[in-house]
N, C-alpha and C positions, 0 to 999 in steps of 0.2 A: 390163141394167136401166137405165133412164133416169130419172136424179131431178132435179128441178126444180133450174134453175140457181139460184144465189142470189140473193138479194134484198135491197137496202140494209136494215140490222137495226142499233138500237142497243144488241144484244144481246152481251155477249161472248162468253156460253156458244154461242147460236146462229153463230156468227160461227168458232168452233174446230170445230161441229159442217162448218159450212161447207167451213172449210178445211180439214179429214181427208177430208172426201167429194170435194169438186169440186177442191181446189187451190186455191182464193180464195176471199176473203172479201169483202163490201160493207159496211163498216162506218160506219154514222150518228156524224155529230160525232165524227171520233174525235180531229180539231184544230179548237181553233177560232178562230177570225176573225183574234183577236191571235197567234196563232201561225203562222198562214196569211200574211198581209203580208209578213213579211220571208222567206218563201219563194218566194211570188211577186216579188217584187225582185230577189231573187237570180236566181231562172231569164232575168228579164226581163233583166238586166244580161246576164248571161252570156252570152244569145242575141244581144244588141246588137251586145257585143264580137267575138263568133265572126262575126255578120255584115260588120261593118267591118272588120276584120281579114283577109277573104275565107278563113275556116275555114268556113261557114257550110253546113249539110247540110238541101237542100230539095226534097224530092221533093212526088208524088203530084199533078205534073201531069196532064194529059189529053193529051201530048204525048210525057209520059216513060213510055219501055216499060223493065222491070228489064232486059230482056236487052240494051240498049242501054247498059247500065252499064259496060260491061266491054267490051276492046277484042278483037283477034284472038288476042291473046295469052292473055286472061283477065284483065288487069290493069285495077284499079278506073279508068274515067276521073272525076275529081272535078268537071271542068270541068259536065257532064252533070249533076249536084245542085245546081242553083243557079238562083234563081229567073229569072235571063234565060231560061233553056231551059224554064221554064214551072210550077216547084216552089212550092207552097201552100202546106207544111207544112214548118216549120224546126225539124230536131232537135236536140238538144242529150244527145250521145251522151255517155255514163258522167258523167251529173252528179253523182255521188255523190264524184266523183275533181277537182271544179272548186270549193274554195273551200267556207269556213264560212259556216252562217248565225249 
């Protein structure tokens, strides 16, 4: 049975219905603005510092193939996620575990 995936809702009731059926929710306004800023800051610092630092994780070149990630051995090469080698997208892996807002 295939049920319509969800739909941004400012509903909470729909929103738990969401999330027992599909596994997520899209929930309208559920921060707002002032509460948003100093989360945006944070990620933005945090991705700076991981940039300058050269911890920086950036794929989803046109360049970068995933199985290119990994050497003969199987071992991650890091050099390979980084935007010289052609990376768009700068992750910022387990930011739950990098500082308060």
């Amino acid at each position: 049975v295939n049920s319509p995936l969800p739909q941004l809702s400012p509903s909470l009731e729909q929103c738990a219905k969401d999330l027992a059926e599909q596994g997520y929710c899209l929930l309208r306004d559920a921060l707002t603005d002032g509460q948003l800023e100093p989360l945006r800051k944070r990620l933005t610092d945090q991705a700076l510092a991981e940039k300058q630092q050269g911890f920086a994780f950036q794929d989803g070149g046109h360049s970068q193939n995933w199985g290119d990630f990994r050497d003969s051995a199987g071992a991650l090469r890091p050099q390979e996620f980084t935007e010289t080698q052609g990376g768009r997208n700068q992750r910022v892996w387990t930011l739950v575990n990098k500082g308060a807002v």
